[in-house]
N, C-alpha and C positions, 0 to 999 in steps of 0.2 A: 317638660322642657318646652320652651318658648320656640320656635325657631323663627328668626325676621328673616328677613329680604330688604338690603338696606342699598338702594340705588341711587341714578340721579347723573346725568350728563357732564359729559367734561368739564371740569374746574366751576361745579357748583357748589364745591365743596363738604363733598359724601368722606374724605380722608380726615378731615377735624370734625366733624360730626362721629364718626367712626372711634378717635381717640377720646372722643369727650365723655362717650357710651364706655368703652371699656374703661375710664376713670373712675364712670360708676358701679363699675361690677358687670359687666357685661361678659362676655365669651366672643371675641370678636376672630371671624376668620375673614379674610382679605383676597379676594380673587387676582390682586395686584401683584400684591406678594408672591399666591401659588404660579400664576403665571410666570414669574421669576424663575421661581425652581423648576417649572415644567420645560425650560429651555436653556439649563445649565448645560456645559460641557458635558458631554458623552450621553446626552438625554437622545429619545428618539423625534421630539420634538424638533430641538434642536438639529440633528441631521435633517430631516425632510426641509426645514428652512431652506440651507446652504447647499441641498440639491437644486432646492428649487429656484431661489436668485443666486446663487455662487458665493464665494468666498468674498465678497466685499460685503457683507452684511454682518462681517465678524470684524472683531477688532482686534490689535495686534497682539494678544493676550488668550483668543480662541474663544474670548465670550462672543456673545450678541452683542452688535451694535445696536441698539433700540432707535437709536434717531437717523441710522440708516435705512433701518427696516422700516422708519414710521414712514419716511418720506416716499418708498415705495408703495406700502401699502396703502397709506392714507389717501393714494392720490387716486385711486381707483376702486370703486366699490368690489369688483370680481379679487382684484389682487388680494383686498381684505377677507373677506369671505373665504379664500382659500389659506388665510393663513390662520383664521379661527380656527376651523374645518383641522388644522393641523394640531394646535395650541389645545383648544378647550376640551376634548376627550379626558388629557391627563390631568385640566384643571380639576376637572368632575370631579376627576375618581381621585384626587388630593384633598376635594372639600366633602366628599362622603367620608374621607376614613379618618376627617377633622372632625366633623359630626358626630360619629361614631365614639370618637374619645369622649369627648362632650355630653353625650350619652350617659357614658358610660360612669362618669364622675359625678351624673346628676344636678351636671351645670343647669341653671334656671332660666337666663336670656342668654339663647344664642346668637349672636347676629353677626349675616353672611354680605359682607361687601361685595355687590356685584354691578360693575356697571354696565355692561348688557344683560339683563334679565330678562328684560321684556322681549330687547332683540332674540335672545336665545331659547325665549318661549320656556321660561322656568316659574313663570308665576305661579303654578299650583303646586311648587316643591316648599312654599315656605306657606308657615301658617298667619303670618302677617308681613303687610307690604309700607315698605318708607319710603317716601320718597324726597330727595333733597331739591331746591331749583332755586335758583338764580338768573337774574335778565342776560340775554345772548350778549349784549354788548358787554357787562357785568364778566362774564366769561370770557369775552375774549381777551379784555385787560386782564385778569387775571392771567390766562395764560402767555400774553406776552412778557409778564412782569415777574412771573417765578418761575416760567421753561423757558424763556426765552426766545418761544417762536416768533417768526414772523408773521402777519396777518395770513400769508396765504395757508403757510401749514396748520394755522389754528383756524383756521375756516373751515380747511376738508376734515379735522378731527370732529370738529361738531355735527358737518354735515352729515357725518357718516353716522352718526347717530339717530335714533326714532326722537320726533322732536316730543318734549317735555310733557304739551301740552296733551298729548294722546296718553299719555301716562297715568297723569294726575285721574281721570276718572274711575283707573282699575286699582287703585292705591288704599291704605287702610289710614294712613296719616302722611302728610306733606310740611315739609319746612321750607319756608321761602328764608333763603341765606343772602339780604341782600344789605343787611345791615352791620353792626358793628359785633366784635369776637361776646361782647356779653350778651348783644340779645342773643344772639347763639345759643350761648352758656343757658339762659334763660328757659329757652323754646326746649334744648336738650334735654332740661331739667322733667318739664313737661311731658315729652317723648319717654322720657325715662318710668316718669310715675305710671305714665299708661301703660309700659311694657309689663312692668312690674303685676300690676293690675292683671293684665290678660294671662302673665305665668300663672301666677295665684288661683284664676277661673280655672286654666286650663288642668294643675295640681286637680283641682276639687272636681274636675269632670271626670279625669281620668280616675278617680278612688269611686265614684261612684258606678263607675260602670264594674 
């Protein structure tokens, strides 16, 4: 089994690259996703939150407000940090016992959507590194034009992030997503054959040891 590391900064568009992969057969687990589940009602995640900024970070329903909580977190690097610090323990241990099935089924390309990987110092958990990027201004339109932020909250989600360029040299492959849904499709296709590639070595090393 393959395992990727498929990363890449706010609205560079690691989430279509992500579906276009599992289009092809891929095993896709999503740190987006788990992090959803790791902060459902009655989770422990979830409680440490709402001790820790209060009951206005829920919505009237007893989920998380995420655009409550973003505007507090995002706006302060410590804020954030302490809410990973709360979050990504259960992300972990949700993408290990995902792995684990995957395993277990003999899946061939796994790949794990993460987009703090490098922040969270996980690069030597996968056996190969993607990385997605697009131009900052590229990204900020985007994010005003499908979340609907305003510049200032889409400023501190970037900032808060390790910028791109310190990435690309620890990376195994790099997609610049700065053009149209087919060159995409195209470079995907690409990414695809090589993943495929490196399964197939990795099959034939592991029989011979």
């Amino acid at each position: 089994m393959l395992l990727v590391g498929l990363t890449g900064n706010i609205a560079s568009g690691k989430s279509e690259v992500a579906r276009l992969l599992r289009e092809r057969g891929a095993t896709l687990i999503d740190a987006d996703i788990l992090a959803r589940e790791a902060v459902e009602p009655g989770t422990e995640a979830l409680e440490k939150i709402v001790q820790n900024w209060g009951k206005e970070v829920l919505a009237a329903d007893g989920t998380l407000d995420r655009g409550a909580l973003r505007r507090i977190a995002f706006s302060d690097q410590g804020e954030l940090e302490k809410l990973n610090a709360m979050v990504h323990p259960e992300v972990t241990r949700l993408r290990d016992l995902e792995i684990e099935k995957a395993k277990s089924r003999g899946d061939k390309v796994v790949v794990c959507v993460i987009p703090l990987l490098f922040e969270r110092n996980l690069v030597n958990d996968f056996d190969y590194l993607v990385l997605i990027d697009a131009p900052r201004a590229l990204r900020l339109e985007r994010l005003a034009e499908t979340r609907g932020l305003d510049e200032a909250d889409a400023m501190n989600m970037i900032a808060s992030q390790m910028p791109a360029e310190l990435k690309r040299a620890r990376v195994d492959y790099c997609i610049e997503n700065a053009g149209s849904l087919s060159d995409l499709e195209k470079d995907v296709d690409k990414l695809w054959a090589t993943l495929n590639k490196k399964a197939s070595g990795s099959r034939r090393a592991a029989g011979d040891s």
